[in-house]
N, C-alpha and C positions, 0 to 999 in steps of 0.2 A: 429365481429371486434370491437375493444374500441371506444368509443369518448372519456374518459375521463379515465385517470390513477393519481392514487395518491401514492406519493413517500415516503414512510415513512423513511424518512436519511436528511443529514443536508450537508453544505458546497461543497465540492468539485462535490462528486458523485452523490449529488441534480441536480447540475447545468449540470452536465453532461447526465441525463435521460432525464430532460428536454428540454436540446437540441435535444435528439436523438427525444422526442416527438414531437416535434416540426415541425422535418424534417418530421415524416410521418404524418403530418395533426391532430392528439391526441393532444387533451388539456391536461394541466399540475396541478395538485395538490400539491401545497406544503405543508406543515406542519414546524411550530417552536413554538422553546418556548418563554418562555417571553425574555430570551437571545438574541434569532438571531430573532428579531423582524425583523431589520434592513439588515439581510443579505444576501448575492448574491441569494442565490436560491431564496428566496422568494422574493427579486425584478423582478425576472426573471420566472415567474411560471403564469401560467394564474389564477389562482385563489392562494388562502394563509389561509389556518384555524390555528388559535393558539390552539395549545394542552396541553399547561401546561404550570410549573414550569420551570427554569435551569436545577434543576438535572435530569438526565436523567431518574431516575427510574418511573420519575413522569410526560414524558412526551416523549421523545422518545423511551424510551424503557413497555411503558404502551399501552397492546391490548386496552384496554378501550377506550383509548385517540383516539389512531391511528383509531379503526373501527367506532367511532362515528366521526370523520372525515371524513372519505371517506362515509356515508352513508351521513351524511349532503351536503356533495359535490355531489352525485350522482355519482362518481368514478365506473368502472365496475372491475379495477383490482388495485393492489399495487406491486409498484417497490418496493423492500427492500436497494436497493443499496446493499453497504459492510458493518461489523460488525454492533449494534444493533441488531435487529431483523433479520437479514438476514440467520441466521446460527439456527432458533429456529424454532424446529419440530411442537411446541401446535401453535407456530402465524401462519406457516401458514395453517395447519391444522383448526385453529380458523377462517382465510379468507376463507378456503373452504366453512365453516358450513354458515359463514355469505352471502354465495352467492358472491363471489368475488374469482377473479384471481387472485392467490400469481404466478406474475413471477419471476421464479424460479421453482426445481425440488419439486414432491411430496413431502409428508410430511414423509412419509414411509422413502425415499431417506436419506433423510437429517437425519432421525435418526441414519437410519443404518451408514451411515458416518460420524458423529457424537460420536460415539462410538468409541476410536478406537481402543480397543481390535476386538469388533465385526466387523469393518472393516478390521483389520488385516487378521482377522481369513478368513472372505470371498473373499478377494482378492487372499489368499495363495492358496484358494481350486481351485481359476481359472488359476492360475500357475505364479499370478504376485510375484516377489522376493520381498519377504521381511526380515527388520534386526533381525536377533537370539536373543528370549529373553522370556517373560514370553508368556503364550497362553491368557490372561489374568488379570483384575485386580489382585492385588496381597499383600498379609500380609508381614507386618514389617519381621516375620520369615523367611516366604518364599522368603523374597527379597534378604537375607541375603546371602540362599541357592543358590537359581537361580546365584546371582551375582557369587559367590568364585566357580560355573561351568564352567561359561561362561568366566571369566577371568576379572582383572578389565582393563581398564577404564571401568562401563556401565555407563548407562542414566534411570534417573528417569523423566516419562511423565506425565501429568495428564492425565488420561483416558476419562475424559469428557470433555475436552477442547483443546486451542491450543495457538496459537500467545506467546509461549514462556513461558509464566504463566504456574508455576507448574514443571519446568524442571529443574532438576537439574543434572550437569555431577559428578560425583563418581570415584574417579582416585584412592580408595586405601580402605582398610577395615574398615580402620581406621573412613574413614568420612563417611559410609553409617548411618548412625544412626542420625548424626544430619542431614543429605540429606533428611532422608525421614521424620524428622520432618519437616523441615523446608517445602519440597514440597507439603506434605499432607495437611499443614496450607495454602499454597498460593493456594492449588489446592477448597480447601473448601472455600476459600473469592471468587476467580473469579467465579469456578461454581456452588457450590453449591454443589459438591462432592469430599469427600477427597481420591475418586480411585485414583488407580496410575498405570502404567506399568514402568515396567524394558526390558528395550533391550542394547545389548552389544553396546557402542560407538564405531561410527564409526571414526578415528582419519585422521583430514583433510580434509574432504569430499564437493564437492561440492553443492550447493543446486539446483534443477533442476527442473522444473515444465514444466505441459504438460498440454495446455490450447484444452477439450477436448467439444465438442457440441453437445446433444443428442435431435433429437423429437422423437415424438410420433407418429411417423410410423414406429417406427425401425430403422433408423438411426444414427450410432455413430460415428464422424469424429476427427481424431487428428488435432488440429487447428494450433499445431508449438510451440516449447519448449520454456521457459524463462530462464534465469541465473538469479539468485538470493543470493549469494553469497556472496556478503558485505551485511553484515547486523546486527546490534548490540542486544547483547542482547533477538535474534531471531528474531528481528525486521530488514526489509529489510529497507536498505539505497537508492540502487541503483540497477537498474533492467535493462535487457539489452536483446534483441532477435535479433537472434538464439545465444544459446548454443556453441560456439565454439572448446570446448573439445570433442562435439560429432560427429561425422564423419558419412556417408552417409546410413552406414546398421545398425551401433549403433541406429542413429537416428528413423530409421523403426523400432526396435525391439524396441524403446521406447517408441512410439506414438501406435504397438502394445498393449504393457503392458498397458499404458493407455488406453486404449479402451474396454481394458479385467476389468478394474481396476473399470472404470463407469457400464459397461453394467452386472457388478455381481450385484448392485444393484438397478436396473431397472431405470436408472439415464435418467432423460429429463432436458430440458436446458442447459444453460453453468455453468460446472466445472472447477477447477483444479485440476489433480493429482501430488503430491507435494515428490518427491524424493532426495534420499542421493546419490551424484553418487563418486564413491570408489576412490581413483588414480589410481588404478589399472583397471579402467573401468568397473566395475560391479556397478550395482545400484538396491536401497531397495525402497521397496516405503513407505513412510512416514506419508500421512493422503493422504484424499482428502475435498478440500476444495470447500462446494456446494453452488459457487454462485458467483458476476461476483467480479475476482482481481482488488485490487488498481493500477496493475502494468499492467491492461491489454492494456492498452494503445502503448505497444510494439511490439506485439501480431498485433495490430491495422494497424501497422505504414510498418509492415513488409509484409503484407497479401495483405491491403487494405479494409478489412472486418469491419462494424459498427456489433461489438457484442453485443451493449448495444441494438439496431434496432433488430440483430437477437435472441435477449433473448424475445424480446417482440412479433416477429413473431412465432415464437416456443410457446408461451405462449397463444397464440391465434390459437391454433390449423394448423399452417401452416410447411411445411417440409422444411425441412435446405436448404437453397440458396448456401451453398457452391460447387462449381465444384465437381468432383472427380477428377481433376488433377491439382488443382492450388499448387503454391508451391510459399512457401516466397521468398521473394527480399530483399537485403538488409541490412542492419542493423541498429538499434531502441535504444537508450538508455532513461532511464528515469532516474532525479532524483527527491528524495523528500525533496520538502520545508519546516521546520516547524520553527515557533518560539518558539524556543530552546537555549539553551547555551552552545555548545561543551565544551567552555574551563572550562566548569563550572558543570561536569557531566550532561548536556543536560540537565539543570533546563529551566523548562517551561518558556515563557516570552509573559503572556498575556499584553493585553495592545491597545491603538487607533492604527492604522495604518493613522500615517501623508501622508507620502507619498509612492506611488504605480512603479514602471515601469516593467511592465515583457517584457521577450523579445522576436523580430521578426526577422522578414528575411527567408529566404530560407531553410526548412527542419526543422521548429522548430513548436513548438505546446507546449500550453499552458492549463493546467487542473486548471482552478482558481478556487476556493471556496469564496474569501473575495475581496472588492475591498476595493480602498482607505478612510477614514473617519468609515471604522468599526472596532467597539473594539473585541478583538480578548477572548472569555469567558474562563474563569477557570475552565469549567465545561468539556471540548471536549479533544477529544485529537488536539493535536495544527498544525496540516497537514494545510499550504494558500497555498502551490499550487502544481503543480507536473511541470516539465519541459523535454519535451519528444523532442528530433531530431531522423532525420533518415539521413542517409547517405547510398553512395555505402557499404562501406567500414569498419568494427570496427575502425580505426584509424581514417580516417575519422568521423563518427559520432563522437569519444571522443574530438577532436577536435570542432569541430560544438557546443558539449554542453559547452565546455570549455569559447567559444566567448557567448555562451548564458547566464553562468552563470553571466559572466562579465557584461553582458547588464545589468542582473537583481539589480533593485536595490527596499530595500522594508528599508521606515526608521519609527523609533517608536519602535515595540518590535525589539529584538533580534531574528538573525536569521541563520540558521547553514548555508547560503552560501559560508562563506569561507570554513569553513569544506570539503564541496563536491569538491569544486574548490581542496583544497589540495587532496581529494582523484583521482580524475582522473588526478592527477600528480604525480602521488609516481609511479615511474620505474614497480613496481611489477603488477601494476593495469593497466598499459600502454603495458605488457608485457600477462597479463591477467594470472597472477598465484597467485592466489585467492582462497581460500578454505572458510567457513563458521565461523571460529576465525582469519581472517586477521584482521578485523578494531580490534576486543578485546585485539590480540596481538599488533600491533602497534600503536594506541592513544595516545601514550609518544610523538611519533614523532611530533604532531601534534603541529604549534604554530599560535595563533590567530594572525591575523595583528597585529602590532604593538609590538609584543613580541620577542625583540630576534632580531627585523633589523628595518629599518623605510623605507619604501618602495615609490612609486612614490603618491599612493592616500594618504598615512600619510601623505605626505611632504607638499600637496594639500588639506587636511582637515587644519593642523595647519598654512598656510597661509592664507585659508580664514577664522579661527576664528581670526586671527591680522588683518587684514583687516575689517571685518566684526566691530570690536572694535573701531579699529582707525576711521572709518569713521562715526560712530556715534558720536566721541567726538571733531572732529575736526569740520570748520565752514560751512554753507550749502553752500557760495558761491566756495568752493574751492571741492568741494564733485566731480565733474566732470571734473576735471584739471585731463590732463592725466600724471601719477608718472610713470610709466613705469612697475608698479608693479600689476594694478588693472587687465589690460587683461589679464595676466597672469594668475593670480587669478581666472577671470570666470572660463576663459578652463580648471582649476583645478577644482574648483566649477561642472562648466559640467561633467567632469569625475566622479564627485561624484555622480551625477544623482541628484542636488539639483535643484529645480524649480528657474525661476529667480526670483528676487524679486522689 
């Protein structure tokens, strides 16, 4: 059994292991750089080693750093959390060597999935579907070929990578040539490899994921689908479980495939297997991702189940806690916080966070990375919090996040909460007919507060900045004479979520 784990990851999914450690009696290890001296995880961690620099190559994503770390600390195992190291076959094959426990699946595992030609190919031999297209990495020439068989629209993937980098969709003959330049380029900056695969596009497809748990006795459980489906750029927005397009035997033959999907290679721990599902109700599988989601919080909310608790039980040699008859309740929505600029092509907006308020009440949960007074580095990607309800009900729970997002108030950088707020108001997302290019196709619609109408909190910000004016300039005996105009004001002020002053 552990006394002590150390996390190598930063903000949100830091804070989040550490609690899960916390709960089972395990001390906590954190790790930052000179950046997050100051941030949540490492306030929050039983112990703190500095590993470097900001940039990440030179500090979270450096074996050197991370394994003299947890040797200094006396660590018996390392959480990877998500992205970083999390997805890298030599790290944790290199915590093997060093005597430590990478939780998370084999090293073996994570290569073969990692690959994902070579996962293509071993899935198909277990009978899981997947989308028509090369068997394999594949030449400019041949891409050429394969494509004007298969028909166009395809899709160019990086073969070593994922999260969107490297992909490019192909709707005509014409632009295969600068697709695969341009993909080969983006695919060689993220991984390190300019492979690529081609598979025919699937047009409107929904994104679908099957959150699956394997130990080391033999055990593979499907843990219950997610809908992932808005999401920009291949990056998920908004996350949401169960699946609702999937119906009661669809859904058995999918947590099937998934189970076929992990156990081709020899997968322990928590995965994802991450599918295309068709309109027509057929679905491909797409990658599998080896390690715990940023969205699994859904998953969480829906079951009842600490997956972060059962990554770390499984990793310590113990058998899956799950029933064999439990079945989700429910329904879980998450969305992601980052400071971003919608109106603005979603330009990053690092910067201090002045002030903080996330929101509570009944059915709502909170995944914070940052509290109030930390500057928010240029160096990360910009995720401060995640905002997860559950409700009986989809309408329901949409509802629920709708009053949550309204609580939430975060001032200093820039932040896409109205964005999300817009999106679970657009009739089509209310209605749930969503496919994987809804937000790309409709982001015209979109208008920042104060663009295009002046609403109840415009009305309420530009009263208390006259007010705010007028009574610095006017005399201090008269500053508490009541004008009829200052109570007002607060409750506007309130609605803003400003602190009094």
């Amino acid at each position: 059994m552990f006394d002590k784990v150390l996390i190598a990851n930063r903000g949100e999914i830091a804070v989040r292991v550490t609690r899960a450690l916390r709960e089972m009696g395990i001390r906590s290890v954190a790790v930052y750089s000179e950046a997050d001296r100051k941030s949540l995880h490492v306030l929050l961690a039983d112990e703190a080693v500095a590993i470097g620099p900001a940039p990440a190559a030179q500090s979270y994503l450096s074996f050197d750093a991370i394994l003299a770390a947890a040797k200094k600390s006396g660590a018996q195992a390392i959480h990877p959390g998500y992205g970083f190291l999390s997805e890298n076959a030599r790290f944790a094959a290199a915590c093997r060597d060093a005597g430590l426990v990478f939780i998370g699946p084999p090293a073996e595992a994570i290569e073969v999935m990692g690959d994902k030609a070579g996962a293509k190919a071993r899935v198909k031999a277990v009978g899981v579907p997947v989308v028509p297209g090369s068997d394999g990495a594949i030449g400019d020439a041949e891409a050429r070929r394969v494509a004007s068989s298969l028909g166009y629209p395809v899709l160019l993937k990086a073969a070593k990578g994922g999260g969107g980098k490297g992909m490019r969709a192909v709707r005509s003959e014409s632009e295969i040539d600068a697709a695969l330049r341009l993909a080969r380029g983006e695919a060689q900056s993220a991984f390190g490899s300019p492979e690529l695969l081609l598979e025919k596009l699937i047009d409107h497809p929904r994104h679908v994921e099957a959150q699956i748990f394997a130990d080391a006795h033999g055990r593979t459980v499907f843990v219950g689908e997610r809908e992932c489906s808005l999401q920009r750029r291949h990056q998920k927005v908004v996350e949401e479980a169960p699946c609702t397009a999937l119906d009661g035997p669809a859904r058995a033959r999918f947590g099937e495939v998934a189970v076929k999907a992990a156990q081709s290679a020899g997968y322990v721990n928590a995965g994802t297997v991450e599918f295309l599902l068709a309109p027509d109700g057929s679905f491909y599988f797409l990658e599998m991702n080896t390690r715990i989601q940023v969205e699994h919080p859904v998953t969480e909310e829906t079951t009842g189940f600490d997956l972060v608790q059962e990554q770390i039980r499984v990793a310590q040699g113990l058998p899956l806690s799950f029933p064999d008859d439990f079945a989700p309740q429910g329904h879980a929505i998450e969305c992601r916080v980052y400071a971003e600029d919608p109106a603005h092509h979603f330009r990053p907006s690092p910067g201090r966070i002045q002030f903080l308020r996330l929101p509570q009440g009944p059915g709502v949960r909170n995944d914070c990375g940052v509290s109030e007074g930390f500057t928010i580095p240029v160096h990360y990607d910009p995720l401060l919090t995640k905002i997860i309800v559950r409700a009986a009900t989809r309408e329901e729970a949409r509802r629920r996040m709708l009053r949550a997002l309204l609580e939430c108030r975060i001032e200093g950088p820039v932040s896409n909460l109205p964005y999300l707020r817009w999106i679970l108001t657009e009739p089509d997302v209310i209605a749930n007919r969503v496919d994987t290019g809804w937000l790309e196709r409709n982001h015209a619609r979109y208008r920042p507060p104060g663009v295009g109408h002046v609403g109840r909190e415009d009305v309420a910000a530009i009263a208390a900045t006259l007010y705010a004016h007028t009574a610095s300039t006017r005399p201090r005996s008269t500053e508490n004479q009541s004008d009829g105009l200052s109570s007002w004001v607060r409750a506007g002020r309130a609605r803003l979520g400003k602190r009094p002053r």
